[in-house]
C-alpha positions as CSV (number, residue, x, y, z in Angstrom):
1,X,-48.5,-90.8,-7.6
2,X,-45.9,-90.4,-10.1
3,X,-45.1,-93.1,-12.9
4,X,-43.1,-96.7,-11.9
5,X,-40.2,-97.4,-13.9
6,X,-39.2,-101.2,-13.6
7,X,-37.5,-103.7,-15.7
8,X,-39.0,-105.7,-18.8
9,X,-40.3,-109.0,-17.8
10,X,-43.4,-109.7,-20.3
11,X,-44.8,-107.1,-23.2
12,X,-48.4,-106.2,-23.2
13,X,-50.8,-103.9,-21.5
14,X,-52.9,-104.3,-18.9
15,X,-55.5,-101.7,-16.7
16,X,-56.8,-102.8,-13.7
17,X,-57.6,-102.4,-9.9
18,X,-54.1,-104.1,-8.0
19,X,-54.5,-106.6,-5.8
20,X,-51.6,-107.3,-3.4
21,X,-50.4,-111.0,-2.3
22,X,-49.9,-110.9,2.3
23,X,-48.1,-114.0,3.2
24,X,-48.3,-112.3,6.8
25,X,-45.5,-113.4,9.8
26,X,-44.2,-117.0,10.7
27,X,-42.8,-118.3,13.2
28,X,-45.1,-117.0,16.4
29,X,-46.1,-119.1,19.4
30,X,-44.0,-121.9,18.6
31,X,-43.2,-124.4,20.8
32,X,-40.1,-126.8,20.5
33,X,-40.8,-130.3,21.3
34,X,-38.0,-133.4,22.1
35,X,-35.7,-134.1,18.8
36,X,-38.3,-137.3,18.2
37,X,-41.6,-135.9,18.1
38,X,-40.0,-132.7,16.0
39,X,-38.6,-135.2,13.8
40,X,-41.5,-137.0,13.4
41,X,-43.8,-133.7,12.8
42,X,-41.4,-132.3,9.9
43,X,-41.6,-136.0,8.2
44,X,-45.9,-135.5,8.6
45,X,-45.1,-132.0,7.2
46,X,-43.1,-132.8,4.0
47,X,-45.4,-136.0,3.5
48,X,-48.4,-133.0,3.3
49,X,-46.2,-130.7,1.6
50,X,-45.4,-133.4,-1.6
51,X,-49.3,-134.5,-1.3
52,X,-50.4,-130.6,-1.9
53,X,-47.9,-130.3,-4.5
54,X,-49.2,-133.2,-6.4
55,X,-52.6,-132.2,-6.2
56,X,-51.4,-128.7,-7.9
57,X,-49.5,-130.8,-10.2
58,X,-52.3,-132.6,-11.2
59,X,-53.8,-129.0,-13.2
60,X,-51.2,-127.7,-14.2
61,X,-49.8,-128.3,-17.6
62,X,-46.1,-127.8,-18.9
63,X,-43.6,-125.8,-17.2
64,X,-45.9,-124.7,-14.3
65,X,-46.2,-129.1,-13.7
66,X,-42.3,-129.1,-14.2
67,X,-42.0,-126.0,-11.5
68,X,-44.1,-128.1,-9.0
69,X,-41.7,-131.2,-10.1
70,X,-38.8,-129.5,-9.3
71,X,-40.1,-128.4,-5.8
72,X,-40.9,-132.1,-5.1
73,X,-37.3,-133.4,-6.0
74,X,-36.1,-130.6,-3.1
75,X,-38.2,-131.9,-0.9
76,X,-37.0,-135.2,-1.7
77,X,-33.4,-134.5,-1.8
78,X,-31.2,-136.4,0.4
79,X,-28.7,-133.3,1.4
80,X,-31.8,-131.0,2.3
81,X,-33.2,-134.0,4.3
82,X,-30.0,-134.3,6.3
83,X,-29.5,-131.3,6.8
84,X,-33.0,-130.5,8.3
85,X,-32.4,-133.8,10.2
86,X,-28.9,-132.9,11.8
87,X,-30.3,-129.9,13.1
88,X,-33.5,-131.1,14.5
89,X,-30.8,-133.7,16.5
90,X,-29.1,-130.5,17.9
91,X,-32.2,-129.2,19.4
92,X,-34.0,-126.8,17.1
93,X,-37.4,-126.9,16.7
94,X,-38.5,-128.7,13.1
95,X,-40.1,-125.4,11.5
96,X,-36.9,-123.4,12.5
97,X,-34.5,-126.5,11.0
98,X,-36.3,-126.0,7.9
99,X,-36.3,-122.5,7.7
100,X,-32.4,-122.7,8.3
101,X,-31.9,-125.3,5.5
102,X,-33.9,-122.8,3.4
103,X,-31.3,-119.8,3.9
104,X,-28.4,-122.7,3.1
105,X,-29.6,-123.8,-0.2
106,X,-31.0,-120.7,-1.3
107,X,-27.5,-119.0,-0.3
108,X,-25.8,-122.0,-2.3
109,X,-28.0,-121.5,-5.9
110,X,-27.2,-117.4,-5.4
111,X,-23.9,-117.7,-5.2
112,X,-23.5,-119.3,-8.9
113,X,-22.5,-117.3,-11.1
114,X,-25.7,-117.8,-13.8
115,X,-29.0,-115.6,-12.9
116,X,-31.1,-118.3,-13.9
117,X,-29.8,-120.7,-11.6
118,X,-29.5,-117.5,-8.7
119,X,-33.2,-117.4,-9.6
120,X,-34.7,-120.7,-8.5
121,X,-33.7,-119.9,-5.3
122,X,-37.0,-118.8,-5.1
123,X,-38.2,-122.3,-5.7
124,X,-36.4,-123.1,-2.4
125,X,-38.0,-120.8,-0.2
126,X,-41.1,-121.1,-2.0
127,X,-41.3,-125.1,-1.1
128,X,-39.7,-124.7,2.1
129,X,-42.7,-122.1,3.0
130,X,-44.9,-124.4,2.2
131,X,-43.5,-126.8,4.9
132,X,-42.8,-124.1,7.3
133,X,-46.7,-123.2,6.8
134,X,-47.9,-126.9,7.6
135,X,-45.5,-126.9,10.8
136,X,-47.0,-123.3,12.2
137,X,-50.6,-124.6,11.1
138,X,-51.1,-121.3,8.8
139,X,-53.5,-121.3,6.2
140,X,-52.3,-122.1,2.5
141,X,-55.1,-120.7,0.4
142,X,-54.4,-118.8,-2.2
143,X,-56.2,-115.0,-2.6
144,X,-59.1,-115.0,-4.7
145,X,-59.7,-112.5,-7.4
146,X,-63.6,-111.1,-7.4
147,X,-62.6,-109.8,-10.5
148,X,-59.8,-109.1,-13.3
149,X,-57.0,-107.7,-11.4
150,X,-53.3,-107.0,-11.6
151,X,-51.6,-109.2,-9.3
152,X,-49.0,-107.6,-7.2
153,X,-46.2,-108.7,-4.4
154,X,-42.8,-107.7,-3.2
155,X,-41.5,-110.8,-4.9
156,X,-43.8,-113.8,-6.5
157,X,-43.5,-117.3,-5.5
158,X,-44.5,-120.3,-8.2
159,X,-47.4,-121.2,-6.3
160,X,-48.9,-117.6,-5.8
161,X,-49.7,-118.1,-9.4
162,X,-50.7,-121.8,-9.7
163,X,-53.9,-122.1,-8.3
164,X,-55.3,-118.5,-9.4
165,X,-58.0,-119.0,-12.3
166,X,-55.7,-117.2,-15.1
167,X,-58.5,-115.3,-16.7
168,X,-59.0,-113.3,-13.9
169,X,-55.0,-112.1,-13.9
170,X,-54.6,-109.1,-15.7
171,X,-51.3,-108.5,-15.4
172,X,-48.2,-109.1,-12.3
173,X,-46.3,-105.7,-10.7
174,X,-43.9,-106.7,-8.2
175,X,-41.1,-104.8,-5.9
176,X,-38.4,-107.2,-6.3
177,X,-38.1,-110.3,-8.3
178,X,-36.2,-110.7,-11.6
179,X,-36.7,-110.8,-15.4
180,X,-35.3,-114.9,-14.8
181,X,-37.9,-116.1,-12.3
182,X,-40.0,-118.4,-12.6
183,X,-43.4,-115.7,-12.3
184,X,-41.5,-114.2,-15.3
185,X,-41.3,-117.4,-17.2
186,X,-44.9,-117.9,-16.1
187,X,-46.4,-114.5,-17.7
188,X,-44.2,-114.6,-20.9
189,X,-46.0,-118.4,-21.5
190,X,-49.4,-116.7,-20.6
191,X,-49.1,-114.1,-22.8
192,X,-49.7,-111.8,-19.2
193,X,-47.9,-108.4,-19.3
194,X,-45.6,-108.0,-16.0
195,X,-43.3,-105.1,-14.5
196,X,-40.7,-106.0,-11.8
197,X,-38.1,-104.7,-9.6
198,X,-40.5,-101.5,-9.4
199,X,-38.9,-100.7,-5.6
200,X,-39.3,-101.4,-2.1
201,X,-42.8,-101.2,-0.8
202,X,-44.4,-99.8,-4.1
203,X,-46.8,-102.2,-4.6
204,X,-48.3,-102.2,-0.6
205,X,-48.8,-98.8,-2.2
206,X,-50.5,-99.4,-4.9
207,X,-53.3,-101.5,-3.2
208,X,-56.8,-100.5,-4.5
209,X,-56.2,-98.3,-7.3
210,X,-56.4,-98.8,-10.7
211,X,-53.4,-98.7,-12.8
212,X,-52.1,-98.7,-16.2
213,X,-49.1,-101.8,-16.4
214,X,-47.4,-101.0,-20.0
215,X,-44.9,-104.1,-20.2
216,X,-43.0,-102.3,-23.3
217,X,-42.0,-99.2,-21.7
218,X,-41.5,-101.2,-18.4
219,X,-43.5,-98.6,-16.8
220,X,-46.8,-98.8,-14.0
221,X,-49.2,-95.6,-13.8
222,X,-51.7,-94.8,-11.5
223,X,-54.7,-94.3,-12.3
224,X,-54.1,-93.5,-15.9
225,X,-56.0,-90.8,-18.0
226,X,-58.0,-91.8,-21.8
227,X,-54.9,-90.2,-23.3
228,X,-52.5,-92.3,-21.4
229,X,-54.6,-95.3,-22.1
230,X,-54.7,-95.1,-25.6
231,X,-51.1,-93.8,-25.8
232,X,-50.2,-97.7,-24.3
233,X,-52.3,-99.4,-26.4
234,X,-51.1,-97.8,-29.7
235,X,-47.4,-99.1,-28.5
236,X,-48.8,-102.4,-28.3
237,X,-50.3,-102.6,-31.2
238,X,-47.0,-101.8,-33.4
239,X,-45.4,-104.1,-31.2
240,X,-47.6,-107.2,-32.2
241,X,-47.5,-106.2,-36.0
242,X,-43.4,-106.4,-36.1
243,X,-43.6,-109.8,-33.6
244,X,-46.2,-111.3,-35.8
245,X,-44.1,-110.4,-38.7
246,X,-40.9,-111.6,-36.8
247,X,-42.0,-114.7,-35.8
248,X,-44.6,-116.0,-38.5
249,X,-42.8,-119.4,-39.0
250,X,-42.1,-119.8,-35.0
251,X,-45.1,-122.1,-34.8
252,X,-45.1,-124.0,-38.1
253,X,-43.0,-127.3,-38.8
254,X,-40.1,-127.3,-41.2
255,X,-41.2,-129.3,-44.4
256,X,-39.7,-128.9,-48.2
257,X,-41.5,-128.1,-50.9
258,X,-41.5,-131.7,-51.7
259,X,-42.8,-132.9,-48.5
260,X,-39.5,-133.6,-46.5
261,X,-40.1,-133.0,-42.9
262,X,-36.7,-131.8,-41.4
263,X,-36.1,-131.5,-37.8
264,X,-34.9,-127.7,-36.2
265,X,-33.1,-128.5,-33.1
266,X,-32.0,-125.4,-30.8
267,X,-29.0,-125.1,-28.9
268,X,-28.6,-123.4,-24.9
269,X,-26.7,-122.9,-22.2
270,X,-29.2,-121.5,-19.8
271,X,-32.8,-122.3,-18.7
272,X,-33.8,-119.1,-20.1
273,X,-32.1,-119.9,-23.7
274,X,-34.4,-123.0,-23.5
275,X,-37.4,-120.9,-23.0
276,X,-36.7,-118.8,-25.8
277,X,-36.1,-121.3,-28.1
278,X,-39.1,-123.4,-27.5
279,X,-41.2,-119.8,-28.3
280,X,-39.2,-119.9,-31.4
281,X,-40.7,-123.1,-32.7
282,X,-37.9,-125.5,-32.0
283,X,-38.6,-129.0,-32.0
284,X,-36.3,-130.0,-29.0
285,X,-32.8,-128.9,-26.8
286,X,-30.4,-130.6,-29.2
287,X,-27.1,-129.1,-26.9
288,X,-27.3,-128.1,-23.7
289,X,-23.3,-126.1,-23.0
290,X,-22.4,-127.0,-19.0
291,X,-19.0,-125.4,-19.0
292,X,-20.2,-122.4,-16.3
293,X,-21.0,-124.8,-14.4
294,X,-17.7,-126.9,-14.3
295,X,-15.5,-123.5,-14.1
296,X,-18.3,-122.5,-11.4
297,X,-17.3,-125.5,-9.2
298,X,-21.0,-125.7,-9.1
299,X,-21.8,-128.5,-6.7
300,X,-23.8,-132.2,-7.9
301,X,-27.2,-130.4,-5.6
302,X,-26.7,-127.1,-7.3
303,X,-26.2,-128.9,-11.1
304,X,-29.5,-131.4,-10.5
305,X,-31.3,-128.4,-9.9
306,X,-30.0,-126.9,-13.1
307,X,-31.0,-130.1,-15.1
308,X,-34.4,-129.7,-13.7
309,X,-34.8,-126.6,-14.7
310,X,-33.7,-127.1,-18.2
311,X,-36.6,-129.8,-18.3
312,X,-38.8,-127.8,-16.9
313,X,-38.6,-124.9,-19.9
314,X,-38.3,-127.2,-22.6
315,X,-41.9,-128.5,-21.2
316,X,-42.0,-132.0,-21.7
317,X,-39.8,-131.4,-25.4
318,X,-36.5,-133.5,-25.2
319,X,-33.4,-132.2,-24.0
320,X,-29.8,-132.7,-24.8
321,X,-27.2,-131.8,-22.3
322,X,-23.4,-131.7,-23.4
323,X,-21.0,-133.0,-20.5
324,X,-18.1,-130.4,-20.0
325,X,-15.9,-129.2,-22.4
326,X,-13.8,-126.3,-20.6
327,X,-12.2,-126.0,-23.7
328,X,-15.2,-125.5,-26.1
329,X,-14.5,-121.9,-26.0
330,X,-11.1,-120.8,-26.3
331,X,-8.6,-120.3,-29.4
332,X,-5.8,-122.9,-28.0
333,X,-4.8,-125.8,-30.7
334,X,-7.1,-128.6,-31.7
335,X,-4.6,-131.3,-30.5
336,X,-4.3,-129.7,-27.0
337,X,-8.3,-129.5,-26.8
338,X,-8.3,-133.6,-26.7
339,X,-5.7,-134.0,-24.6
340,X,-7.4,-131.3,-21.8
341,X,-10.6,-132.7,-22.5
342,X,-9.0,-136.2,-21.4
343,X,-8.0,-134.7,-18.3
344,X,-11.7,-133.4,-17.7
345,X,-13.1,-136.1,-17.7
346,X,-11.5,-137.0,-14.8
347,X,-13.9,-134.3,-13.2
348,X,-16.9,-135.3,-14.7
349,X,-18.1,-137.6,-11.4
350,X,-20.5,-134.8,-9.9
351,X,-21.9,-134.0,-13.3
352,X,-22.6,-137.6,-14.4
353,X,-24.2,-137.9,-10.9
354,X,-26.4,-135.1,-11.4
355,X,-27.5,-135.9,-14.4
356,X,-28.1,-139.6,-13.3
357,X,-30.5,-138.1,-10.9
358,X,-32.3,-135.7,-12.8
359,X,-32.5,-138.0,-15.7
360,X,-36.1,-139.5,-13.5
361,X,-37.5,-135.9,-13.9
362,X,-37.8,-135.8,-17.5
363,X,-36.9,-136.3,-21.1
364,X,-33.2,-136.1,-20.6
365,X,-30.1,-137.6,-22.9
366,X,-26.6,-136.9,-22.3
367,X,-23.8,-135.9,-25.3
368,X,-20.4,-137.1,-24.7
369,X,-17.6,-134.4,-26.5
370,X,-14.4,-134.9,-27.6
371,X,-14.3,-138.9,-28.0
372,X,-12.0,-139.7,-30.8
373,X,-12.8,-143.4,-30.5
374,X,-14.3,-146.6,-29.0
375,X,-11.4,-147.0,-26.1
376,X,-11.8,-143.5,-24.4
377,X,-16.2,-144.2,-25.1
378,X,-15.6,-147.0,-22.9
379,X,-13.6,-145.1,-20.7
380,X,-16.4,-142.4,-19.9
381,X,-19.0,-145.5,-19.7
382,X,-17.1,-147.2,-17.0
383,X,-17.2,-143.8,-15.0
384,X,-20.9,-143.9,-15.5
385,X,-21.2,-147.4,-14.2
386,X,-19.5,-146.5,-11.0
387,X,-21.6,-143.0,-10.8
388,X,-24.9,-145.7,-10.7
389,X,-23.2,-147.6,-8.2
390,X,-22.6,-144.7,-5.7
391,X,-26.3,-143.7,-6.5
392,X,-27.2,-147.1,-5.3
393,X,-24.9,-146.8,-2.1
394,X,-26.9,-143.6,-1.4
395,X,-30.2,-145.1,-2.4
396,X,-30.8,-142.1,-4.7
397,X,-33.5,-142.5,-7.3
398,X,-31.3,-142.2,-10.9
399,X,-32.2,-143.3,-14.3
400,X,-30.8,-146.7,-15.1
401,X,-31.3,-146.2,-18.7
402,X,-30.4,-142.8,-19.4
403,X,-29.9,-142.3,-23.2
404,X,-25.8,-141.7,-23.8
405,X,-25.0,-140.4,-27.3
406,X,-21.9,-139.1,-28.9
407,X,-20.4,-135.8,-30.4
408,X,-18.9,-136.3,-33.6
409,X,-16.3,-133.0,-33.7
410,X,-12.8,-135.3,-34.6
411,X,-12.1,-136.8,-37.5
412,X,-11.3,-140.5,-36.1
413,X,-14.5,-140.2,-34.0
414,X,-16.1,-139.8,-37.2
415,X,-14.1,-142.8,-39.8
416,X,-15.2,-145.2,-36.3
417,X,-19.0,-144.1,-35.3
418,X,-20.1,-147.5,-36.1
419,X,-17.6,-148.7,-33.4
420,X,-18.9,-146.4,-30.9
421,X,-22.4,-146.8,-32.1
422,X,-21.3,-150.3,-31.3
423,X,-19.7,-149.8,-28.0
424,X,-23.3,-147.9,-26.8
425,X,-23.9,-144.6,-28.1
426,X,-27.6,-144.1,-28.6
427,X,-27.5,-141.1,-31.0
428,X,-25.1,-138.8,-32.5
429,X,-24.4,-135.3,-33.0
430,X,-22.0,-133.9,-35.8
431,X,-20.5,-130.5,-34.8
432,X,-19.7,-128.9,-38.1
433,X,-18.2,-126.1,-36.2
434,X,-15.4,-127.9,-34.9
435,X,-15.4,-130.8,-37.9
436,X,-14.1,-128.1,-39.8
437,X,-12.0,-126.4,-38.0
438,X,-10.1,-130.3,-37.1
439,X,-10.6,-131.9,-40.2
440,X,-9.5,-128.6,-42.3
441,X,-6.2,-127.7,-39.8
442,X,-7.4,-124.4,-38.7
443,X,-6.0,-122.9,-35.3
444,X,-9.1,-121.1,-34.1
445,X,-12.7,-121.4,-34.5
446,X,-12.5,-118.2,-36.6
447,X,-9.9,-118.8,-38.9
448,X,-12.6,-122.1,-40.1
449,X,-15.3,-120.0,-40.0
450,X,-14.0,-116.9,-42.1
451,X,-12.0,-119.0,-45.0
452,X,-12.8,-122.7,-45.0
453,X,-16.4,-123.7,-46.5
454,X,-18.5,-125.8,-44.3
455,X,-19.5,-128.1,-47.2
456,X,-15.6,-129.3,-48.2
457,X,-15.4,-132.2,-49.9
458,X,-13.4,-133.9,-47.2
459,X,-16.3,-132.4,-44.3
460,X,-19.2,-133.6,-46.7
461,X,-17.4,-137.1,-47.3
462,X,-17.3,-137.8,-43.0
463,X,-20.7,-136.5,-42.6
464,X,-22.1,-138.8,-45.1
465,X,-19.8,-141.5,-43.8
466,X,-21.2,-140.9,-40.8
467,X,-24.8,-141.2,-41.6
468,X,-24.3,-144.1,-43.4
469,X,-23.2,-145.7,-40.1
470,X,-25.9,-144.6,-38.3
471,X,-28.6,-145.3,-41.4
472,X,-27.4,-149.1,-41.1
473,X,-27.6,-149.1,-37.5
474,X,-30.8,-147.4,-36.8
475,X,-29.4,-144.4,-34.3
476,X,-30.6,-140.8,-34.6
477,X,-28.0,-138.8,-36.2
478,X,-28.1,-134.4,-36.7
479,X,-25.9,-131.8,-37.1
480,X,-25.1,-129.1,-34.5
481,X,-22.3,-126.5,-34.3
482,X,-24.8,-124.2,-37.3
483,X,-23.5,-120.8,-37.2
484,X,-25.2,-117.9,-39.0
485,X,-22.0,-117.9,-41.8
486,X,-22.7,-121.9,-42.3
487,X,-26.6,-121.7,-43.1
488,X,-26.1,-121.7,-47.2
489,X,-24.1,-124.9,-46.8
490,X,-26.7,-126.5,-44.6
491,X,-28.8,-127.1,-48.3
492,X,-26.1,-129.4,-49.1
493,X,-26.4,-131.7,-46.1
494,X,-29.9,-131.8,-46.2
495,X,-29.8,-132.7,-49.5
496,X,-27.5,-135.1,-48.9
497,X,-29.8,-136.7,-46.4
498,X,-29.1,-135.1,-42.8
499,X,-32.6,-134.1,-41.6
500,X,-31.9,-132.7,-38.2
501,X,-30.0,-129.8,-37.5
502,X,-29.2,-127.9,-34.0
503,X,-28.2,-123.8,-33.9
504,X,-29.0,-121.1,-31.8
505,X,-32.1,-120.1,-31.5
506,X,-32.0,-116.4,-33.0
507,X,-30.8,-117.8,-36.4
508,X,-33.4,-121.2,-36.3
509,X,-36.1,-119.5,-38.3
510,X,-33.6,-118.1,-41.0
511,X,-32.2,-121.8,-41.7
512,X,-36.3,-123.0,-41.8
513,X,-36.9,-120.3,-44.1
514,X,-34.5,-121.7,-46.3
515,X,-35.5,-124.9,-46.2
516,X,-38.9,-124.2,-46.4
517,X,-38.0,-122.6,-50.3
518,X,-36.1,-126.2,-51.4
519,X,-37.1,-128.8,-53.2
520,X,-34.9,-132.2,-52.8
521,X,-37.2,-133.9,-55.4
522,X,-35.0,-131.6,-57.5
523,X,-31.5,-132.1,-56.8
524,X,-28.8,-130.0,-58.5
525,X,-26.3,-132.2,-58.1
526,X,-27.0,-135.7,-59.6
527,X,-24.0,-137.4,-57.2
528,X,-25.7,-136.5,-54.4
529,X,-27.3,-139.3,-52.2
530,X,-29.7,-139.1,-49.7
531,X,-28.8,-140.5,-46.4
532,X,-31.8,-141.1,-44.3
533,X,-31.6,-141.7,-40.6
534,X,-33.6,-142.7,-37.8
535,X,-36.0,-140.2,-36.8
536,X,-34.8,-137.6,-33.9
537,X,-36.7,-137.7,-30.6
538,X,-38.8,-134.8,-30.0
């Protein structure tokens, strides 16, 4: 057979015999029952369905328990229920309802316009499999390597992988599936080396023989000579010695030279961004951007499970999502940001829902942009309030005590944080980004960044201002907005006493560097004053 060529999905090497996930043919020999006993069989079902998914729960550890979680919450959700429900009422058989509802909200997540979110439409079918399984009375066990094997399928499910000892997988090959699924997310964590998309039916071919899997060149061989072998294994070898290189602060904490322990938050908009971050050492999600899913029209089912997702890669590490701000990234005037952003907020019902909801599923807070004071805070709050009460209506499980906080980007939101500290806000966030930009009377975002400094007196005099508020009051305070040109100024802020600071991941391990080569026990400038703040969840 000639060489595979796929898509990168995990780096490494891997030789092995291929062993190739059947799930077989559903839906034979069933027999449809009256509306109440169906009814009551897909209730036994999903109550089996959760129970197993527990139990995998149970062993599993970070993202792989926050997969599971997320499965449960589908099976739990009230639209999916009804919809199985309604159907089952028309006539249909309960396996066949749930296999319909399966097509719907699978069909729903691929039609946003995010691959991430197009991805855990696999998450659907895999749970409602699992149900469909129960309601056929097929067997659930998993295959069982003999010995170390690459793991192949036209397309992996989360729990083809979950209850599979690891040490035995060598390596995943699959037909289909994407570089954003979760079996993806799964080997990079694992440190297993996976190929995808390698073409329709490939793998059934590749049953029994031994291949070589090279994750760098995105490539599968065939029973692979010595030469080819070594070949592989060379590549992976200067791979590791530039990542090690690349990443040899990734998994140390950020102190000073004189001991100060300084928090490195990243900023996302996508699962996958979160992922990446937290294997660049991050501490926590300090912004989470939403605007694609506002403009998207995404719907308060399709934005939970985008929530839950963001959870489940920051693995149990907080996470910080920013309600939308359709404005964030366009060129228009400051003024005419706050005033569109006012009308937003007007829109923000389904998203304050969502995140309600999904707030139950993990370490979850919520950023409020473009407040410029305590009057429109309250304004947003009320809209939460009434958000809880439709929850309540609905009998939807929602956080009550959700953590609200504040994003400090105008200059009147920052002369009265104690006032919204006041009013509710549980932390804060100071976007230097836009501080300067509004504070300094710049049009665009690019006209701050290319000729105003983000350490102006007037910037540094609000930030401290700022801190001080939140010193006296005991909130969390850090600054986000970090852009590559701002990282020498960040010195001054964090000798000024700002210890928590939020950027894209690609730049976070340049800005710890930095910080990792100060001293504050030797300050430069003697007017400086450190500000210290509450301490920022992690």
């Amino acid at each position: 057979m000639p060489v595979l060529k796929g898509i990168k999905v995990s780096p490494g090497v891997a030789v092995g015999p291929v062993v190739r996930l059947d799930r077989g043919i559903v839906g034979l020999h069933r027999i449809v029952s009256d509306p109440f006993r169906e009814r009551a069989l897909y209730e036994a079902a999903i109550v089996l369905a959760k129970d197993e998914l527990r139990r995998l729960r149970q062993h599993a550890q970070g993202a792989d328990a926050d997969i599971l979680m997320f499965q449960i919450a589908l099976l739990e959700d009230e639209s999916f229920t009804n919809e199985i429900g309604d159907y089952i009422a028309a006539g249909a058989g309960s396996a066949a309802a749930v296999e319909r509802a399966e097509k719907i909200f699978a069909a729903r997540l691929n039609n946003v316009d995010n691959d991430y979110i197009r991805q855990r439409s696999v998450d659907v079918r895999d749970a409602c499999r699992r149900v469909v399984d129960i309601l056929d009375g097929r067997p659930r066990q998993q295959v069982q390597l003999t010995q170390p094997s690459i793991l192949a399928a036209d397309l992996f499910f989360p729990s083809d992988i979950f209850a599979i000892d690891r040490s035995m997988i060598l390596g995943l090959a699959a037909d289909a599936d994407s570089d954003t699924s979760h079996a993806a997310i799964m080997a990079r964590t694992m440190g297993i080396p996976a190929v995808f998309r390698l073409g329709k039916g490939v793998t059934a071919e590749l049953t029994g023989h031994e291949v070589l899997l090279d994750g760098l060149s995105c490539t599968v061989i065939p029973d692979p000579t010595p030469d080819e072998i070594v070949a592989a294994n060379h590549r992976l070898a200067l791979f590791e010695r530039r990542n090690n290189k690349k990443h040899a602060l990734a998994g140390k904490p950020c102190f000073t030279r004189d001991g100060t322990r300084v928090t490195l938050l990243a900023s996302a908009s996508t699962p996958e961004d979160i992922e990446n971050a937290m294997h660049a050492g991050a501490d926590a999600i300090g912004l989470v951007r939403t605007e694609h899913l506002l403009l998207g029209h995404a719907t308060e089912a399709q934005q939970y499970f985008h929530y839950i997702s963001c959870l489940a890669a920051a693995a149990g590490k907080s996470v910080t999502v920013r309600t939308g701000d359709v404005g964030a990234d366009d060129a228009a005037p400051w003024v005419e940001d706050v005033r569109r952003a006012a009308e937003n907020r007007r829109q923000l019902r389904t998203q304050i829902t969502a995140l309600l909801r999904a707030g139950t599923r993990g370490n979850l807070r919520v950023m409020l942009p473009m407040i410029t004071g305590p009057e429109e805070w309250d304004d947003v709050m009320r809209e939460v309030a009434r958000c809880k009460e439709h929850l309540e209506r609905r009998g939807v499980e929602y956080d009550k005590d959700l953590p609200f906080g504040c994003l400090i980007e105008i200059p009147s939101a920052a002369l009265v944080a104690d006032q919204i500290i006041d009013r509710g806000a549980k932390f804060l966030a100071i976007d230097i980004d836009d501080l300067t930009r509004y504070t300094l009377a710049a049009n665009t975002r690019e006209e701050a960044r290319s000729h105003m400094a983000a350490d102006a007196p007037a910037l540094r005099r609000l930030v401290n201002l700022v801190c001080q508020m939140a010193r006296e009051r005991g909130v969390p305070v850090y600054m986000c907005g970090v852009k590559t040109n701002a990282l020498p100024a960040m010195g001054t802020y964090l000798r000024d006493g700002v210890h928590a600071f939020c950027m894209e991941a690609t730049i976070l391990n340049d800005l710890k560097g930095r910080f990792m080569e100060m001293d504050l026990a030797q300050t430069p400038d003697p007017a400086a004053k450190a500000l210290p703040v509450a301490a920022m969840p992690q």
